[in-house]
C-alpha positions as CSV (number, residue, x, y, z in Angstrom):
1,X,66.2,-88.2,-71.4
2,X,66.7,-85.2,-70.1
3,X,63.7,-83.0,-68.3
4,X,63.1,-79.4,-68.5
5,X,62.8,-77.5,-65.0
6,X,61.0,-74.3,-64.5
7,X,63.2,-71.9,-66.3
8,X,66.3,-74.5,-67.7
9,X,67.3,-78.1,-68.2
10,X,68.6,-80.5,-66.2
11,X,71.0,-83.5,-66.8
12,X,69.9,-86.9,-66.2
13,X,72.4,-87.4,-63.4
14,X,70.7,-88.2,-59.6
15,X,70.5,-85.6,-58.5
16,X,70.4,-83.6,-61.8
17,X,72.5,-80.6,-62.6
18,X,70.2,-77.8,-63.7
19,X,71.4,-75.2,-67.0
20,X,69.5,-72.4,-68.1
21,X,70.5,-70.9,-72.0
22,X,72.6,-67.8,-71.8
23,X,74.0,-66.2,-75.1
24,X,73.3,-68.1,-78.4
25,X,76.0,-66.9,-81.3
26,X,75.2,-68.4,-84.9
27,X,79.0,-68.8,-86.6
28,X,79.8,-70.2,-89.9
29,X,79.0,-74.0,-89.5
30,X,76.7,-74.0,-86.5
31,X,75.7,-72.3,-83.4
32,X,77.5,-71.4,-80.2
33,X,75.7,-71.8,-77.0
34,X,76.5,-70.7,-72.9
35,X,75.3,-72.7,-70.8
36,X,74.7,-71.2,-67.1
37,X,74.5,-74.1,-64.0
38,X,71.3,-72.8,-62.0
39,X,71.7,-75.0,-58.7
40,X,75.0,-74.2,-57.7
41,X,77.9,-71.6,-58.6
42,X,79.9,-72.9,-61.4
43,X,82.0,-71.0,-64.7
44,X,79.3,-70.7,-67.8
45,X,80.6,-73.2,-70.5
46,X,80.1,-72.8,-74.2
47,X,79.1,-75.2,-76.0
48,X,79.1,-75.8,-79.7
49,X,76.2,-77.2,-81.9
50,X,76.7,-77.9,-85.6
51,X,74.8,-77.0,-88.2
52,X,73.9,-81.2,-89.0
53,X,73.1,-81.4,-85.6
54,X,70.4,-78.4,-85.8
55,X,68.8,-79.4,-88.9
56,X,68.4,-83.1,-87.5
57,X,64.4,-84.1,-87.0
58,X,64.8,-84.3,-83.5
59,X,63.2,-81.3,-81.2
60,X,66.2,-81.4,-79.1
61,X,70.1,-81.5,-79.1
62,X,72.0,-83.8,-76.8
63,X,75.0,-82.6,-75.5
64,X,76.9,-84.2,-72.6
65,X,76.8,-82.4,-69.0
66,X,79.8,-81.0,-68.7
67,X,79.6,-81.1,-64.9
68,X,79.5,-84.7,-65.3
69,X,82.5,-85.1,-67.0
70,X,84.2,-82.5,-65.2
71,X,83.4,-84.2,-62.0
72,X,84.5,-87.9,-63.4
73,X,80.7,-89.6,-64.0
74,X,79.1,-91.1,-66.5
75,X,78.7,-88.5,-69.3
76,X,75.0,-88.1,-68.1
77,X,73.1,-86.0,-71.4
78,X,71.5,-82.4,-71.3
79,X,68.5,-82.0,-73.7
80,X,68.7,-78.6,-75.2
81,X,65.5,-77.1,-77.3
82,X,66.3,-76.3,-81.0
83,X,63.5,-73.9,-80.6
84,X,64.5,-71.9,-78.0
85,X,68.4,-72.0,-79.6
86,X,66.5,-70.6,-82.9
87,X,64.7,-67.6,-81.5
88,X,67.7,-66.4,-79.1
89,X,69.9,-66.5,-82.4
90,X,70.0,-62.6,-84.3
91,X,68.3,-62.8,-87.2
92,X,70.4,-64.1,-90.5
93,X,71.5,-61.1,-92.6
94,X,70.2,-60.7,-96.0
């Protein structure tokens, strides 16, 4: 769905809206993400990921493209990498 460009992700709108990963916070019940647009200015948007969603068999999570829906469109999806979500997280405490 969604393709990975250089350093971020992109949505699968034409043309796509490119995202790299800022911040990653792990909270209670899942994980909560920034999101940073790469190809033009626009607010970072937080995004949250639940637990279920990270412990799915998939590689990635799909979450809609929020400049998509902020802009009216077809919620087009953005493919983010469990993997990189995983090792920006802090260590779980002991």
């Amino acid at each position: 769905m969604a393709a990975e460009i250089g350093a971020g992700f992109a949505c699968t709108n034409e043309p796509p809206h490119r995202f790299a990963l800022g911040e990653c916070v792990r909270l209670d019940n899942g994980v909560l993400v920034t999101l940073l647009r790469l190809d033009h200015p626009y607010p970072p948007r937080q995004l949250f990921i639940t637990g279920r969603e990270m412990k799915m068999g998939y590689d990635e999570v799909y979450k809609a493209c929020y400049v998509c829906v902020d802009q009216g469109k077809k919620e087009n999806a953005i493919g983010l990498p469990k993997a990189e979500i995983e090792a920006r997280l802090p260590p779980v405490p002991a």
